[in-house]
Backbone as ProteinMPNN parsed JSONL, in Angstrom:
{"seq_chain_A": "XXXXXXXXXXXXXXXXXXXXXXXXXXXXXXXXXXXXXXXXXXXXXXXXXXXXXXXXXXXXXXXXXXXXXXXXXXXXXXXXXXXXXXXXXXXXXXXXXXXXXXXXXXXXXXXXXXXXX", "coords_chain_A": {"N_chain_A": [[0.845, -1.167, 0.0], [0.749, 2.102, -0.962], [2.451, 4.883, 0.893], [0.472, 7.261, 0.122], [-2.003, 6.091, 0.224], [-2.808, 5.71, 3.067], [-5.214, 5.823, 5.48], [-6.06, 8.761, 8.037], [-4.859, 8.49, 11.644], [-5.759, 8.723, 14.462], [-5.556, 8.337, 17.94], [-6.964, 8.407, 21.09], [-6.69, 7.595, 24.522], [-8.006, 7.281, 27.424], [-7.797, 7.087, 31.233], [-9.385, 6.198, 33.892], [-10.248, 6.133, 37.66], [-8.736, 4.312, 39.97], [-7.065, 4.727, 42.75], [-7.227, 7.129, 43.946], [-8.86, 8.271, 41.905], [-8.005, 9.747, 39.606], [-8.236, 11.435, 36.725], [-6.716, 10.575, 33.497], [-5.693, 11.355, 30.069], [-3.983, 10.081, 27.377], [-3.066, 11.225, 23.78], [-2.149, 10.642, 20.17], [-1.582, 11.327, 17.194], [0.057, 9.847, 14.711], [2.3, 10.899, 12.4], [2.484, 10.501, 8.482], [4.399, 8.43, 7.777], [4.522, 6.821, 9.743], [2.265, 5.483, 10.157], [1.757, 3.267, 9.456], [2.238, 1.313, 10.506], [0.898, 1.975, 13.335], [-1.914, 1.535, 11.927], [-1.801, -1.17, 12.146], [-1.823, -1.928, 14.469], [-3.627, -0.709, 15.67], [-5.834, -2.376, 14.41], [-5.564, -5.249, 15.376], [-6.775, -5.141, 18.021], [-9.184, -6.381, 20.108], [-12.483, -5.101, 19.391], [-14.417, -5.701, 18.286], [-15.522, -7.228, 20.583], [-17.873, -7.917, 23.013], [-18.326, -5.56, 25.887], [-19.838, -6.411, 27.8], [-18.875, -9.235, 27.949], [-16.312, -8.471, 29.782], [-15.153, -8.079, 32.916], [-17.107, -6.183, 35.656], [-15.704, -2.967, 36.749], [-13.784, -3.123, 39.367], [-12.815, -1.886, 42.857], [-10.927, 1.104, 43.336], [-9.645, 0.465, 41.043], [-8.112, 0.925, 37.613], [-9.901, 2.109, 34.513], [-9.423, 2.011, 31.335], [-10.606, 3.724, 28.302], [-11.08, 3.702, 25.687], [-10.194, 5.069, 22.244], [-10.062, 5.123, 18.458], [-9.352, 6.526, 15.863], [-9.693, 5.505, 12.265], [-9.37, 6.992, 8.946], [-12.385, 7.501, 8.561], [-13.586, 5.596, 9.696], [-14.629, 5.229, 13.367], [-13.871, 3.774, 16.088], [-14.338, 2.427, 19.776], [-13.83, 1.568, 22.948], [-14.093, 0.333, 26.257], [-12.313, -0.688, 28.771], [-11.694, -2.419, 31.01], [-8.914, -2.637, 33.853], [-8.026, -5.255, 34.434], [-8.372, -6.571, 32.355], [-6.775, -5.313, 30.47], [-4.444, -6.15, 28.376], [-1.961, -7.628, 26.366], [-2.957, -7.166, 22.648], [-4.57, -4.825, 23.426], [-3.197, -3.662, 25.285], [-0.026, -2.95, 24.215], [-0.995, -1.104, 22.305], [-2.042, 0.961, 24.183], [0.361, 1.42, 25.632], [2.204, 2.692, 22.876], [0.625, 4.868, 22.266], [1.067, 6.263, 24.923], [3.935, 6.347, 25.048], [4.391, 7.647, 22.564], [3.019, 10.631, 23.401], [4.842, 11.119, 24.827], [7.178, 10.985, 24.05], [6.352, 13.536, 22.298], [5.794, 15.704, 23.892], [7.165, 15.127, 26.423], [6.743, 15.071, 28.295], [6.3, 12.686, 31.284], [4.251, 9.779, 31.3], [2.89, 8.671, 32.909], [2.57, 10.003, 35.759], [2.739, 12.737, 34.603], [4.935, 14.075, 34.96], [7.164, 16.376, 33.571], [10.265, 14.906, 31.735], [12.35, 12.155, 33.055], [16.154, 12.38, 33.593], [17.263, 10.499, 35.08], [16.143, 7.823, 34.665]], "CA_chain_A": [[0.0, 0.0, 0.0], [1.188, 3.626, -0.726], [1.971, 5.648, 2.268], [-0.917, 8.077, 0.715], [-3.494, 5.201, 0.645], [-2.97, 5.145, 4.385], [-6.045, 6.633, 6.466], [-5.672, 9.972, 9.054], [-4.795, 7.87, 12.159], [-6.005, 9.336, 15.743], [-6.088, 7.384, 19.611], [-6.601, 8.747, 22.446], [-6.362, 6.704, 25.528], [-8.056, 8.129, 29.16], [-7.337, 6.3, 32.173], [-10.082, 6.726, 34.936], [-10.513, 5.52, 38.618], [-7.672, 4.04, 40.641], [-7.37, 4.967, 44.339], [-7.943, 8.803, 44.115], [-9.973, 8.42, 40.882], [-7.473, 10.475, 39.119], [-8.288, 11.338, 35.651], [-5.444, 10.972, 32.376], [-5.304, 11.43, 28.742], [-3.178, 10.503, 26.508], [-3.519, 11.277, 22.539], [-1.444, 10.489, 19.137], [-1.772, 11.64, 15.964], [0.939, 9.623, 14.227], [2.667, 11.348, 10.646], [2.246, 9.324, 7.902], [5.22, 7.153, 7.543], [4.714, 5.957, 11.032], [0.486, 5.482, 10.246], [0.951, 1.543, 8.55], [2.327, 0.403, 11.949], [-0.099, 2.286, 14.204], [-2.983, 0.825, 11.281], [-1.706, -2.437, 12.683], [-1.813, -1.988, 16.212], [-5.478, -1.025, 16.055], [-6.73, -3.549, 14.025], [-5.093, -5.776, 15.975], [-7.472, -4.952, 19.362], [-10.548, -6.993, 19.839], [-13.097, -4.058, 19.176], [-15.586, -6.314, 18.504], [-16.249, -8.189, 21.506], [-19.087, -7.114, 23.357], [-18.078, -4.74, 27.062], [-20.701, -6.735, 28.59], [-18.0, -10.204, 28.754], [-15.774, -7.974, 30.907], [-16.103, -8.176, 34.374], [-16.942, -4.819, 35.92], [-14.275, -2.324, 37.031], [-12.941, -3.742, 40.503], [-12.484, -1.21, 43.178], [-9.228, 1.143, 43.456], [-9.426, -0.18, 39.853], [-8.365, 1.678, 36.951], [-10.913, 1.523, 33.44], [-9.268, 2.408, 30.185], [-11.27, 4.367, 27.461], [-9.892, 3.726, 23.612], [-10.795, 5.661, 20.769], [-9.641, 4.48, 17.808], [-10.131, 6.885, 14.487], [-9.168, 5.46, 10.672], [-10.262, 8.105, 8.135], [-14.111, 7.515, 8.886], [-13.841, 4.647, 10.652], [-13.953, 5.277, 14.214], [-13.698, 2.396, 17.325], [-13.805, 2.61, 21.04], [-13.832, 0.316, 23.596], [-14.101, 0.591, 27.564], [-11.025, -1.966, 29.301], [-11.218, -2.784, 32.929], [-7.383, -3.093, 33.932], [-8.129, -6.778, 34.434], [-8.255, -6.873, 30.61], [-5.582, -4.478, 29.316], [-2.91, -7.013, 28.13], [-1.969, -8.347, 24.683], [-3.105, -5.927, 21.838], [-5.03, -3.429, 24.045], [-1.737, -3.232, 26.428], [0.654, -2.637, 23.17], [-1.787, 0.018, 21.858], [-2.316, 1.981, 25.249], [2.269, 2.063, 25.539], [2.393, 3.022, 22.099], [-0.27, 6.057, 22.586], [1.555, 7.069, 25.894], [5.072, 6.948, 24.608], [3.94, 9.046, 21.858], [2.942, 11.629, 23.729], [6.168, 11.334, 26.028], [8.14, 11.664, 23.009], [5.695, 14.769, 22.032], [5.619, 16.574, 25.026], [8.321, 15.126, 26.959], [6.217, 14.314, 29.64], [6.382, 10.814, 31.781], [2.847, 9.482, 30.661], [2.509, 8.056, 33.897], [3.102, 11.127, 36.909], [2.177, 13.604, 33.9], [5.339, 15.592, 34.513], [8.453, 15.995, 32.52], [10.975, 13.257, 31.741], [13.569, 12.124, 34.152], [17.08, 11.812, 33.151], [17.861, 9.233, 35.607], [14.618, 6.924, 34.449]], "C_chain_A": [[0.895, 1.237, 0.0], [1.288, 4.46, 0.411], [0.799, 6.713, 2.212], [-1.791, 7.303, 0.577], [-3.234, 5.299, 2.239], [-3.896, 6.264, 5.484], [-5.46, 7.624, 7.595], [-5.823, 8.746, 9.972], [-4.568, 8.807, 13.49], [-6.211, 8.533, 16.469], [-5.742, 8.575, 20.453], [-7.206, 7.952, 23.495], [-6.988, 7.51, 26.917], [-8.849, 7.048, 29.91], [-8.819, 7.049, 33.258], [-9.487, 5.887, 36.085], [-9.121, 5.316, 39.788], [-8.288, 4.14, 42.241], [-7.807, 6.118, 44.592], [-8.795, 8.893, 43.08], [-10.154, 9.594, 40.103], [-8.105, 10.372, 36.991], [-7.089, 11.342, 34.137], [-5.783, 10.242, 31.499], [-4.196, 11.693, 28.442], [-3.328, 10.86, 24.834], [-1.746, 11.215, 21.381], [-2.002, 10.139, 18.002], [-0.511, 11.067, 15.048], [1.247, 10.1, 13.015], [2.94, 10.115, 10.05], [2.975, 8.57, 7.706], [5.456, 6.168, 9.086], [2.949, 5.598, 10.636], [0.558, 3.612, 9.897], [1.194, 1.202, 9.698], [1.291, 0.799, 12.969], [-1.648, 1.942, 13.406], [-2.627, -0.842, 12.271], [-1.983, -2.717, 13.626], [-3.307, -2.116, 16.558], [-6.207, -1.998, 15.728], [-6.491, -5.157, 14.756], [-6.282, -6.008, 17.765], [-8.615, -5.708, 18.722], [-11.771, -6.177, 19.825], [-14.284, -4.931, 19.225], [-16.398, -7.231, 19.282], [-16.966, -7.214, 22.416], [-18.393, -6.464, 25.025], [-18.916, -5.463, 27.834], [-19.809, -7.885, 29.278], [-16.85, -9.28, 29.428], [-15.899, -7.467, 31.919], [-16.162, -6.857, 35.046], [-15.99, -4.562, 37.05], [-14.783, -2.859, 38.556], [-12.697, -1.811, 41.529], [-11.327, -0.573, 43.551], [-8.225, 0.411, 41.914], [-8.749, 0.423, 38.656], [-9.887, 1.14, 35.164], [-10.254, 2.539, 32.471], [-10.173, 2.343, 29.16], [-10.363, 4.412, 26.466], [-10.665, 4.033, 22.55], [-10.045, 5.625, 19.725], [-9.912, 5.546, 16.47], [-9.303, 6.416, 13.058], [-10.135, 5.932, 9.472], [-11.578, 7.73, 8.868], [-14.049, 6.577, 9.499], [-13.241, 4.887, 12.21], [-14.565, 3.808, 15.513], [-13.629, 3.199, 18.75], [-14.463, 1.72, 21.622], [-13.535, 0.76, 24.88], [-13.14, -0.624, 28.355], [-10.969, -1.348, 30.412], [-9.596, -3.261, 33.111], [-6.918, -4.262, 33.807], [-7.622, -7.293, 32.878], [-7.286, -5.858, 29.906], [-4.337, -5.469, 29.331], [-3.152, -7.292, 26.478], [-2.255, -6.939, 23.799], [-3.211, -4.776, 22.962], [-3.775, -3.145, 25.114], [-0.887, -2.209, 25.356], [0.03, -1.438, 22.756], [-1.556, 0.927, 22.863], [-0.605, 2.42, 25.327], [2.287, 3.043, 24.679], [1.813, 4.581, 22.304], [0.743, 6.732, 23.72], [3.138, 7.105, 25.606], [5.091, 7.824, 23.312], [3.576, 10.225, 22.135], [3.819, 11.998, 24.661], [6.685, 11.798, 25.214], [7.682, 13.022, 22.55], [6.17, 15.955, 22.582], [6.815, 16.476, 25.724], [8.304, 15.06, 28.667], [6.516, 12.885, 29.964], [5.074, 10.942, 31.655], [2.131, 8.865, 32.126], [1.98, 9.044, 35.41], [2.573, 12.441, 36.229], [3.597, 14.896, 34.021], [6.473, 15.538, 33.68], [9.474, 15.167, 32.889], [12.061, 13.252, 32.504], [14.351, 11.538, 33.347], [17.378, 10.665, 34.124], [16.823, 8.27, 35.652], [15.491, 6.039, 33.134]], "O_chain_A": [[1.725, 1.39, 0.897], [0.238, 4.794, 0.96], [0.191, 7.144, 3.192], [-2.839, 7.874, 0.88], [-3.94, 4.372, 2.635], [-3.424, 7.22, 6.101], [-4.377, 7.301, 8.082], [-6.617, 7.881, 9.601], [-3.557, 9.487, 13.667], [-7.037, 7.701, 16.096], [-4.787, 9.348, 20.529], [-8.374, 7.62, 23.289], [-6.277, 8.398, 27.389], [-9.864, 6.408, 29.634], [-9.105, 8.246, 33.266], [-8.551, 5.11, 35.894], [-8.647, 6.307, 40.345], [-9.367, 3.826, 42.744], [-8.724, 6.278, 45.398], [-9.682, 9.722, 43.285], [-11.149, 10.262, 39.822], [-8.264, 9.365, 36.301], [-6.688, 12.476, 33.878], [-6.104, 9.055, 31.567], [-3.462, 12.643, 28.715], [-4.477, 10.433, 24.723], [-0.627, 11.6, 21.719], [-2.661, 9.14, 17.715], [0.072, 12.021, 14.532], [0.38, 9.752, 12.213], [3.38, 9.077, 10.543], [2.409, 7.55, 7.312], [6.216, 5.242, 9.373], [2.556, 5.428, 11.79], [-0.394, 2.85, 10.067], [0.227, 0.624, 10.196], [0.752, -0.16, 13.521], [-2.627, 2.047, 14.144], [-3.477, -1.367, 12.99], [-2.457, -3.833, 13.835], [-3.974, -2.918, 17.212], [-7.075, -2.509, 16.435], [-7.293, -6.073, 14.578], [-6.348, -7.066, 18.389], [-8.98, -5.781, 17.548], [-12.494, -6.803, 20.601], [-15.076, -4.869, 20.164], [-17.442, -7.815, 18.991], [-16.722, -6.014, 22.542], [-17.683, -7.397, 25.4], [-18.736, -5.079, 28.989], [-19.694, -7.952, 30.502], [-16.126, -10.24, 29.691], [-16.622, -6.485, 32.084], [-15.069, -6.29, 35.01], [-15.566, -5.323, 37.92], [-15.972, -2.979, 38.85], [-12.473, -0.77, 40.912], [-10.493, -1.294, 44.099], [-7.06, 0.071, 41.71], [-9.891, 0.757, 38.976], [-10.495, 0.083, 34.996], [-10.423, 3.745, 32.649], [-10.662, 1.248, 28.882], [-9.259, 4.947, 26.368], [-11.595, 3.395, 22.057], [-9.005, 6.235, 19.972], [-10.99, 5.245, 15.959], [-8.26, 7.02, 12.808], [-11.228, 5.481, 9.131], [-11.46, 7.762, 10.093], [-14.924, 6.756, 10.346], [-12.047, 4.836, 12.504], [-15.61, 3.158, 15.492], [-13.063, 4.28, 18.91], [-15.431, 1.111, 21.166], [-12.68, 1.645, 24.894], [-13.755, -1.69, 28.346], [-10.487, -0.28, 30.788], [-9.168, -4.228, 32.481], [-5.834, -4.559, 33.304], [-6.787, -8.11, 32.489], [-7.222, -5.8, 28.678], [-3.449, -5.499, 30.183], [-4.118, -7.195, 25.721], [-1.862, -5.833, 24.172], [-2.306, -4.026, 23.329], [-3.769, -2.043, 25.663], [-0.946, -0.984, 25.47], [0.805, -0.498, 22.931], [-0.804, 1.843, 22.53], [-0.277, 3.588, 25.115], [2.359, 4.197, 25.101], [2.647, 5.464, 22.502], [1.245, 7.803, 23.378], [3.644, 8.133, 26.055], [5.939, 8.709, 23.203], [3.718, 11.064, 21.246], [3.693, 13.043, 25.3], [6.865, 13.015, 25.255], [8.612, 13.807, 22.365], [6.74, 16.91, 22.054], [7.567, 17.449, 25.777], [9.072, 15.024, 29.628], [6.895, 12.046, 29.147], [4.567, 12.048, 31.842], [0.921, 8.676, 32.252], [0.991, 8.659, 36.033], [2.018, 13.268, 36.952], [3.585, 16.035, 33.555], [6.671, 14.492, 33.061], [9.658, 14.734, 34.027], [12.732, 14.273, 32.65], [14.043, 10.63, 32.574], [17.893, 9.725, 33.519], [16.569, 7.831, 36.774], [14.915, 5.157, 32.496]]}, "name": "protein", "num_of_chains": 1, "seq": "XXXXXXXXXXXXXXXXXXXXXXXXXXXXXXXXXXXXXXXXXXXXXXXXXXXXXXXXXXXXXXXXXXXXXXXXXXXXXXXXXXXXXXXXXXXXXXXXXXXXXXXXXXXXXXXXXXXXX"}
């Protein structure tokens, strides 16, 4: 495929709940010669299984929110922590070291990057 066949490619990622029931976004807009690998990543997530087989959020829990946009096609999906592994793990990194590398923030603490990390 041509890198311009390759759809506008938007995620953003926000983290609820935990112990204080802190709120964080992350977002990435990847440029297009990075877009076929971040096409992969998404299609890759199980989007289509229903939110109902995952067991509800756990207390002191967190619940990841994934929005997914390819050109017109957009996805999202609600992940109890229980269930963020495998694709939806890989996806949610990817998203938050993208906006580390962006910003230059730690994706985690929200503040800027430590040299001794």
């Amino acid at each position: 495929m041509e890198p311009t066949d390759q759809p506008a490619v938007s995620v953003t990622v926000v983290r609820t709940g935990g112990f204080a029931g802190l709120r964080r976004e992350w977002n990435a807009q990847p440029p297009e010669p990075q877009r076929e690998r971040w096409v992969m990543l998404i299609r890759q997530c199980p989007w289509d299984e229903p939110d109902a087989a995952a067991p509800a959020p756990a207390p002191d829990r967190f619940t990841w929110h994934i929005q997914a946009q390819l050109g017109a096609d957009d996805r999202s999906a609600d992940v109890p922590e229980t269930q963020l592994h495998g694709p939806w793990r890989d996806l949610v990194a990817e998203v938050q070291s993208f906006e580390q590398e962006r910003t230059g923030h730690d994706p985690e603490s929200g503040t800027g990057s430590h040299p001794d990390r």
